[in-house]
C-alpha positions, -999 to +999 in steps of 0.1 A: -060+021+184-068+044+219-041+062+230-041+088+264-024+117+276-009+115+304+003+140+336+036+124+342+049+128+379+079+138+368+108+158+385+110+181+357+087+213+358+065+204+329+034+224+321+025+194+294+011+162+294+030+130+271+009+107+245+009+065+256-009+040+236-035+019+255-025-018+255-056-040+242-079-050+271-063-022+292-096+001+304-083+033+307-105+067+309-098+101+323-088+107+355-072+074+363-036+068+376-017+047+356+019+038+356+042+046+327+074+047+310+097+075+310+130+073+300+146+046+318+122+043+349+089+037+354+070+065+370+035+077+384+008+095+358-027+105+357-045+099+325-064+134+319-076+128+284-080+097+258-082+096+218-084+072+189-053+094+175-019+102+188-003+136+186+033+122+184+046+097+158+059+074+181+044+065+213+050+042+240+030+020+260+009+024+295+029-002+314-003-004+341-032+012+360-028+017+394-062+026+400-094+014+381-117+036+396-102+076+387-090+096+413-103+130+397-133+139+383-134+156+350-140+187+367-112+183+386-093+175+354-103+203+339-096+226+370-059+212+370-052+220+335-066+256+342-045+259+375-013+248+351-021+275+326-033+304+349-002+302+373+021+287+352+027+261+371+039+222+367+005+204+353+011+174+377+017+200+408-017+211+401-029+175+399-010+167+430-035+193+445-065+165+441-050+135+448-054+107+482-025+120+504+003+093+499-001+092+461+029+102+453+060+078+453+097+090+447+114+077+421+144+058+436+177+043+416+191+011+430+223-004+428+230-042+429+267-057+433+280-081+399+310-090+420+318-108+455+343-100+478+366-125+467+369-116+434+374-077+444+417-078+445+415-090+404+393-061+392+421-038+389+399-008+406+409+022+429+413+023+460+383+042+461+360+023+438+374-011+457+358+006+489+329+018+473+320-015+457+331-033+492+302-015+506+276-022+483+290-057+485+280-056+521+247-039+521+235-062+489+209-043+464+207-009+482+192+027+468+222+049+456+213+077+482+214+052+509+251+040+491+264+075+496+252+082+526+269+051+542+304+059+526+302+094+537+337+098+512+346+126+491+343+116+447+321+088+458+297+096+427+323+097+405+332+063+419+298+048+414+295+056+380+326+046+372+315+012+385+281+012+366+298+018+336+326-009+336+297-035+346+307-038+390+273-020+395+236-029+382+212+003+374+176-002+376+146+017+386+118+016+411+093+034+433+094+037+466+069+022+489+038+039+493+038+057+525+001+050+538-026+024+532-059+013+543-058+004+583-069-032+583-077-048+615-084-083+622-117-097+642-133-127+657-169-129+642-195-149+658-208-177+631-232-198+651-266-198+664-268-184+696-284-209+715-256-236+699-225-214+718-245-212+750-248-246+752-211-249+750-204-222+771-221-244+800-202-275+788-175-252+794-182-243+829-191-280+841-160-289+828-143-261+854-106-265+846-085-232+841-084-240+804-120-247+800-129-213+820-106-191+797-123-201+766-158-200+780-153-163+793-140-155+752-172-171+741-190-150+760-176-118+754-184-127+713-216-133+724-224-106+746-210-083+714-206-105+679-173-091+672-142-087+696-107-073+681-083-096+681-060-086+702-086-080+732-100-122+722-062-130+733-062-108+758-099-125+772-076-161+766-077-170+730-051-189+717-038-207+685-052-241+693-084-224+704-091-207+675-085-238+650-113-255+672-141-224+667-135-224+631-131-266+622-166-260+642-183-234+626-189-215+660-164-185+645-140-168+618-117-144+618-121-116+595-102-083+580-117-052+576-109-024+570-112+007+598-115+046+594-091+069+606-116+093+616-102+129+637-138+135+649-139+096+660-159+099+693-170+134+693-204+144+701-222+171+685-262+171+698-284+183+676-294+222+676-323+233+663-321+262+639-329+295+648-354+317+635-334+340+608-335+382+609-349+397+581-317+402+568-300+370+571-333+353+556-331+379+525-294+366+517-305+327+523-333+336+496-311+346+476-285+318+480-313+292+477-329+304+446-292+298+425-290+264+445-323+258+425-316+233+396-327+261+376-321+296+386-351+317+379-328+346+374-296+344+354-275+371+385-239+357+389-237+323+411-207+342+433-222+359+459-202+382+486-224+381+519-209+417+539-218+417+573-204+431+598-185+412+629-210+393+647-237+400+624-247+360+617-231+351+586-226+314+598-261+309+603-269+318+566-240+296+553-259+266+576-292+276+562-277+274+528-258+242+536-292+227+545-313+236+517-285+221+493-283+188+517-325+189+509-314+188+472-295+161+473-262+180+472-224+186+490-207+215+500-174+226+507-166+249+534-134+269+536-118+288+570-088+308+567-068+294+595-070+255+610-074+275+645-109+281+633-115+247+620-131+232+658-154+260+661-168+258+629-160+224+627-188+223+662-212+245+642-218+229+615-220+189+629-245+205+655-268+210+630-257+179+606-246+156+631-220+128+617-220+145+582-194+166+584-156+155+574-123+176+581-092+178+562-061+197+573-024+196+578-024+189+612-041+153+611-020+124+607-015+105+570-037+081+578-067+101+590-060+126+558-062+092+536-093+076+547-108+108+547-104+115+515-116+082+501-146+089+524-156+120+511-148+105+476-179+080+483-203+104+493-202+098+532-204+134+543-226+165+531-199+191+539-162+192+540-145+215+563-106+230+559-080+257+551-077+262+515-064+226+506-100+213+515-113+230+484-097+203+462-115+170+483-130+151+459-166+158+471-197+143+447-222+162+441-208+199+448-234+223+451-219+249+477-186+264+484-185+292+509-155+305+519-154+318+554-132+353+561-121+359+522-100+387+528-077+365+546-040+367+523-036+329+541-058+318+506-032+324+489-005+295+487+028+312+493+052+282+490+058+259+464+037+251+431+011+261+429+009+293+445-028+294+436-053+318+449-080+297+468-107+325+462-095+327+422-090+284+420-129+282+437-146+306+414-131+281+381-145+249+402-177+263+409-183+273+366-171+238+362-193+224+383-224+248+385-221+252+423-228+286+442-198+303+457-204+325+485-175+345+501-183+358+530-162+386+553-169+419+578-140+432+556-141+419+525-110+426+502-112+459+479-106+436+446-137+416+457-161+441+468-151+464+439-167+431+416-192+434+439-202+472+429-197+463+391-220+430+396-193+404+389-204+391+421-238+396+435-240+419+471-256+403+501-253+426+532-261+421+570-253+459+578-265+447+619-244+430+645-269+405+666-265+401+699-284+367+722-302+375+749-304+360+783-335+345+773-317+331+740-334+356+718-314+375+694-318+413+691-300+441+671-267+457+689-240+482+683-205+474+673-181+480+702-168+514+707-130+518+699-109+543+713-075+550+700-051+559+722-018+583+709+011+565+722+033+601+718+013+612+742+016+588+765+054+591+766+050+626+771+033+619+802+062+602+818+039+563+811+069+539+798+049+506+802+031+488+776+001+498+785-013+529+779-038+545+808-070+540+794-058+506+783-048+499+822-078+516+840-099+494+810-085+460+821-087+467+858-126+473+857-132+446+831-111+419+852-127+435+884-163+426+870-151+386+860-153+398+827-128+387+800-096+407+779-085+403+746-047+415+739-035+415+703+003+418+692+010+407+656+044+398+664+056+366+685+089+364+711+097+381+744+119+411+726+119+417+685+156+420+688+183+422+713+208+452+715+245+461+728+244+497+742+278+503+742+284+494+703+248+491+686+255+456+679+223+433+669+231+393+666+216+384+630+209+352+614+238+335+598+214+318+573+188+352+568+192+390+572+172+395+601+176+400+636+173+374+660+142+373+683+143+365+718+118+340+734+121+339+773+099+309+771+132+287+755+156+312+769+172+317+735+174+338+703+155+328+672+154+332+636+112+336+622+122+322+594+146+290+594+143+286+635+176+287+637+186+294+674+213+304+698+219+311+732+217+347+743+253+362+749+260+376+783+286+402+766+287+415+738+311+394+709+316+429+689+335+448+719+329+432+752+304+450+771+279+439+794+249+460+783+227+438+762+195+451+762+157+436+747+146+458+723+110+454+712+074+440+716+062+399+713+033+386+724+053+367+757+069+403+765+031+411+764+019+383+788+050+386+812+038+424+816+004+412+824+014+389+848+035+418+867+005+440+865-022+422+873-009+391+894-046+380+902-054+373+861-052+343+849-033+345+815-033+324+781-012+327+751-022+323+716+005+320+687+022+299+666+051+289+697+022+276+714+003+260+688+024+231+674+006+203+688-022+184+669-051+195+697-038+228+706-063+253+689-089+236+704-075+233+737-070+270+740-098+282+729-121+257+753-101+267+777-108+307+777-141+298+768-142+281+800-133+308+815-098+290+827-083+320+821-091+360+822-065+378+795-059+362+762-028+372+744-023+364+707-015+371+674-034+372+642-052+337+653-073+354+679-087+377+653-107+357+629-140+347+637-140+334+671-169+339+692-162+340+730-194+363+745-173+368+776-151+390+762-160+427+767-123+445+763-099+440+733-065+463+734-043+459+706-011+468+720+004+486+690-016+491+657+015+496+637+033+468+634+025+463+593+009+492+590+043+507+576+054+481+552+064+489+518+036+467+505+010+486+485-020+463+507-005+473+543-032+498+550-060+472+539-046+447+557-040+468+588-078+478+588-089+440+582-069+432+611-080+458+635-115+455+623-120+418+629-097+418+662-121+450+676-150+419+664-142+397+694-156+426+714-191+429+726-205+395+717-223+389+747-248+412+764-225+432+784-215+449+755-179+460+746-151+482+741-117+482+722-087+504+725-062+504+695-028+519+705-007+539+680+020+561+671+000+572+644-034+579+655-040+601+623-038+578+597-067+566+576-069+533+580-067+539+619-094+565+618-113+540+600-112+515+624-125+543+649-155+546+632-162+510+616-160+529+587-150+501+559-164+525+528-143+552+536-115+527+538-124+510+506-128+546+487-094+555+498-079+524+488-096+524+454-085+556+443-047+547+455-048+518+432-067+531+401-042+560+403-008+533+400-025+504+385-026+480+413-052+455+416-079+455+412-068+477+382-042+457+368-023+422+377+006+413+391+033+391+383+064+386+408+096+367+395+121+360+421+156+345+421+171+332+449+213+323+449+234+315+479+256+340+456+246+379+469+264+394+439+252+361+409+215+366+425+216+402+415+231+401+382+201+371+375+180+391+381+190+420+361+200+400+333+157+386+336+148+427+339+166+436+306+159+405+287+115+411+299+122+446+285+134+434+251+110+410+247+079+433+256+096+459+232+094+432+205+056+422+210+050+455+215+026+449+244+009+481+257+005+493+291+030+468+310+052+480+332+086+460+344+098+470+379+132+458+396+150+442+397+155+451+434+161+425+464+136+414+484+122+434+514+144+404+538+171+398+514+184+363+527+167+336+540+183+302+546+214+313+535+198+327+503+200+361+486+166+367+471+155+397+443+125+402+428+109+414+394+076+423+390+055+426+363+024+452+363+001+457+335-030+445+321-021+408+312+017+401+323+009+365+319+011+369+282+043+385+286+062+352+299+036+321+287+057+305+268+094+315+286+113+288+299+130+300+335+163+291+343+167+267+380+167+297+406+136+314+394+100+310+411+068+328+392+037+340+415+009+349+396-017+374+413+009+371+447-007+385+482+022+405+486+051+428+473+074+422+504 
């Protein structure tokens, strides 16, 4: 007798999966969804194993499969089950990860009325259950949510169950309706000889009446193109009675089918040829190509880190790789750090594999992300494009994953379960599947180059940056020069604008010769915060404990992290005064200062306020490179791998704004940032030049972006870490506990700090240290206070396997940050 374990998508947070017998004649196998019993209700599973023997004495029975054909792969079974046990995490979260967007139905509880309204004065009931049982008289069989909603009265739950339990109120159990399907649409097909509907097309037009005209012009429509929509037949003059005659006749037939939500749906991508590689790019494609080989003549690792500097043609050997596995018959996978990158690359690659290339991020509707993925699951495209979800599309075949900018801390999922590591998750997929991984970055992160150095990975470098010539060749070219400019000076010199002198005199001559500009602020608003100067008074969130930003744009003060907004006051609500002041740098203070000193530049703004439209990447970035506009201010989305040859100067406005953060990675991540923003420089052949402004022009990872140094950088940052056992050195583990309570959430987490303690003590486990509790680096956010412990040692994992955390508690494994 079969039986199958099964994921259960269960609310409960549970890392296991629950035995079910197979019914006889019910096919079941691995990877299929299935639905099951589980308690009372009847809920969603994925089967991810089956056996002849069951690990539980009792067992109950698959109620049904959903699905024949399995949604994941047994590579993608197996990946979910690691996922589960390397981040601790809910096994069907990590499931959730593979499956068609939509999947996943809630389970809902419905109530039914046993009574009527007549009999209502004889059941001896409350007021309040008479009213609540009223309602539900009215609305019929409703969900209980829906119930509560409507009565909007204080004990109503209390009520309800009362009613359940003396017999008023039916239980049961459902799932809610799926929320997306196939998109069906319904044709008129042509199902006669040609010559036979001509002939009654001009039996049509003899005849000459109005009637006879409308349906000749539909008959000629379906046979000028076999198939016309439905609604454009009726539109042409098809009706009811019409149609009854075409198909007692033979002459045509309405059909379904089924049509693809496609987001690239009528874009065109010609063909480009590919270019003739450097010696260096055509050393790392060699190398790529020979582990894409069925079998490797060497046994090196199958993770490769390609190093190249900005602008040094790292795209073109991830194409030239793409195409050799397309030659083997293979897939690939291709992952950008932010869906603002996704058009360009998204262009790049369907130039040179035109109408084989599928997208998938959060920005498309359902419906495109559904069809999509059922595309991709039948082998219609050769390479998937997407931020760090796209790694899980069920793509046959899998031969290649390359992930584009790896540094980037955006691979890492920072919200809900999982909070996997997209670099970490592809590394497991690709030894499950035997595929290459390639990461590839002009900064790559210390933990991954330092695997590099002790052949973990394998080292590809393109130490050059290429520039095209007018004639289209590409030749060798130097990095952009960066100045740094000593803000302290500046003020010394009497210069209180934004912009320091060499910064100015730079804009003027690039804007001067049509050339482009590049500003980059890491922070978004008009003012960081708003001041009194009479009392010091800053207005705070009521839900967070942060200041409020202002944005000129919505004329109002908002919270960055639960958008809460209010208007900004005219006096001061502490003691009265008048002088409220903006305090502070954002990226429209930035474009507002442009505007007032250079009134002839034409300005664009590139941040997340201006970004939350489907198109709106895209639109931008054709748009400068259209040269639409001459100065493009933006945050961190401008300075990832955009190529616009135009530009020539980049000024980052101020170079400090996370440089300071009590985050062990700031410096790293303030070099990756300068580094790649200074990238957009110098693309084209006029060369370029970057000016980073600072108050602290001394400090290393500063003078490292002077120089392009990244192994002085990288040396500096090793050392720091081997010396206090930061990664790569040792892992981390952050537990954090969020209350609305300021005083429960602290005493939670102390009570976790002293009960890890105790429980190391007692396993005795070397070399792990326990720090915290302390609160987080913004203590409240929506209204809750947040502290953290983290664990640091060798393996903290093994420290809290098998603990069970109470509600309150979230666990990030390996997390990007401290803050």
């Amino acid at each position: 007798m079969p039986f199958a374990e099964v994921a259960v998508n269960a609310a409960a947070p549970l890392r296991q999966t629950f035995t079910y017998r197979v019914p006889d004649g019910l096919p079941i196998e691995p990877g299929q969804a299935v639905y099951v019993p589980f308690g009372s209700r009847t809920l969603q599973g994925i089967v991810v194993e089956t056996s002849e023997t069951a690990s539980v004495a009792q067992t109950r029975d698959i109620a049904d499969v959903i699905d024949v054909r399995p949604h994941l792969s047994p590579a993608h079974i197996q990946l979910a089950r690691w996922l589960s046990d390397y981040y601790l995490a809910p096994l069907f979260d990590c499931i959730s990860l593979m499956l068609p967007p939509g999947f996943k139905r809630r389970p809902l509880v419905m109530l039914r009325p046993l009574a009527s309204v007549e009999e209502l004065p004889h059941l001896k009931l409350t007021d309040l259950q008479a009213t609540v049982l009223r309602r539900a008289i009215e609305l019929g069989e409703t969900e209980a949510e829906q119930l509560r909603r409507e009565l909007k009265i204080k004990g109503a739950p209390s009520a309800i169950s009362a009613l359940i339990k003396r017999g008023f109120l039916q239980r049961s159990y459902r799932l809610a309706r799926p929320q997306i399907a196939p998109k069906v649409v319904r044709q008129l097909r042509l199902d006669a000889p040609e010559g036979e509907v001509l002939a009654r097309i001009e039996a049509l037009r003899e005849d000459g009446t109005p009637r006879a005209l409308r349906r000749g012009l539909v008959l000629e429509a379906l046979v000028d193109e076999g198939v016309l929509p439905l609604p454009r037949a009726r539109d042409l003059g098809l009706t009811p009675a019409f149609l009854r005659d075409l198909e007692t006749e033979g002459i045509a037939r309405i059909e379904e089918v089924n049509v693809v939500r496609d987001p690239l749906a009528g874009r065109i991508f010609p063909y480009r040829e590919p270019p003739q590689l450097t010696a260096d790019q055509q050393r790392a494609y060699e190398a790529i190509a020979e582990a894409l080989g069925p079998e490797p003549l060497r046994r090196d690792p199958k993770t490769f880190l390609l190093h190249g500097v900005t602008g040094s043609g790292k795209t073109e050997v991830y194409l030239a790789a793409l195409d050799r596995a397309v030659a083997l018959g293979k897939r690939g996978i291709v992952l950008v750090p932010e869906i603002s990158l996704t058009p360009q690359t998204v262009r790049r690659f369907a130039e040179r594999l035109p109408g084989q290339v599928a997208v998938m991020h959060s920005r498309l509707s359902l419906g495109e992300h559904f069809d999509m993925w059922h595309e991709i699951r039948d082998g219609r495209y050769a390479v998937v494009i997407g931020p760090r979800s796209a790694l899980f599309a069920p793509q046959p075949d899998l031969a290649l994953v390359i992930i584009d900018e790896e540094h980037e801390w955006t691979y890492k999922q920072q919200e809900g379960s999982p909070r996997y590591y997209a670099r970490r998750a592809a590394e497991e997929l690709c030894r499950l599947t035997g595929a290459v991984l390639v990461l590839g970055s002009a900064t790559p992160e210390v933990e991954s180059r330092l695997r590099a150095d002790d052949g973990a990975y394998r080292l590809l470098e393109l130490p050059e940056r290429l520039l095209r010539a007018d004639d289209g060749s590409v030749e060798a070219g130097p990095l952009p020069e960066v100045d740094v400019v000593d803000l302290r000076e500046e003020l010394k010199a009497g210069n209180r604008s934004i912009f320091s002198r060499p910064l100015a005199a730079a804009m003027h001559r690039a804007l001067d010769a049509r050339e482009q500009v590049i500003l980059f602020l890491n922070r978004r608003g008009t003012a960081s915060f708003v001041q009194c100067r009479d009392c010091g008074y800053v207005p705070e969130c009521r839900s967070c404990a942060v200041a409020l930003t202002y944005h000129e744009s919505e004329d109002a003060l908002i919270c960055h992290y639960c958008r809460r907004k209010q208007a900004l006051p005219t006096r001061c609500p502490e003691c009265g005064g008048d002088r409220i002041r903006q305090v502070g740098l954002g990226t429209q203070r930035v474009e507002e200062e442009v505007r007032r000193a250079f009134p002839e530049a034409r300005t664009l703004r590139w941040d997340r306020d201006v970004t939350r439209g489907r198109d709106s990447h895209e639109a931008i970035l054709a748009r400068f490179l259209a040269h639409e506009a001459d100065v493009l201010i933006g945050t961190q989305m401008i300075a990832k791998g955009l190529d616009m040859p135009l530009v020539t100067l980049v000024g980052v406005v101020t170079a400090d704004t996370g440089l300071h953060l009590p985050d062990f990675r700031a410096a790293e991540r303030t070099f990756q940032l300068l580094e790649q923003v200074a990238g957009r420089a110098g693309r084209g052949p006029r060369g370029g030049r970057v000016i980073v402004q600072t108050y602290t022009p001394e400090n290393h990872a500063i003078q490292s972006v002077r120089k392009h140094d990244y192994a002085s950088m990288y040396e500096r940052e090793i050392e720091f870490r081997r010396n206090l056992g930061y990664p790569p050195f040792g892992r981390l583990v952050r537990l954090s506990f969020a209350h609305t309570g300021a005083a429960y959430s602290q005493e939670q987490a102390a009570a976790m700090a002293r009960r890890l303690t105790q429980e190391r003590d007692r396993q005795g486990l070397p070399n792990l240290d326990i720090l915290g509790p302390a609160p987080a680096f913004v203590p409240r956010v929506r209204g809750r206070w947040r502290w953290n412990v983290v664990l640091r040692g060798a393996d903290p994992v093994a420290l809290i396997r098998e603990m069970q955390f109470p509600r309150g508690w979230t666990v990030d494994v390996d997390p990007a940050s401290l803050l």
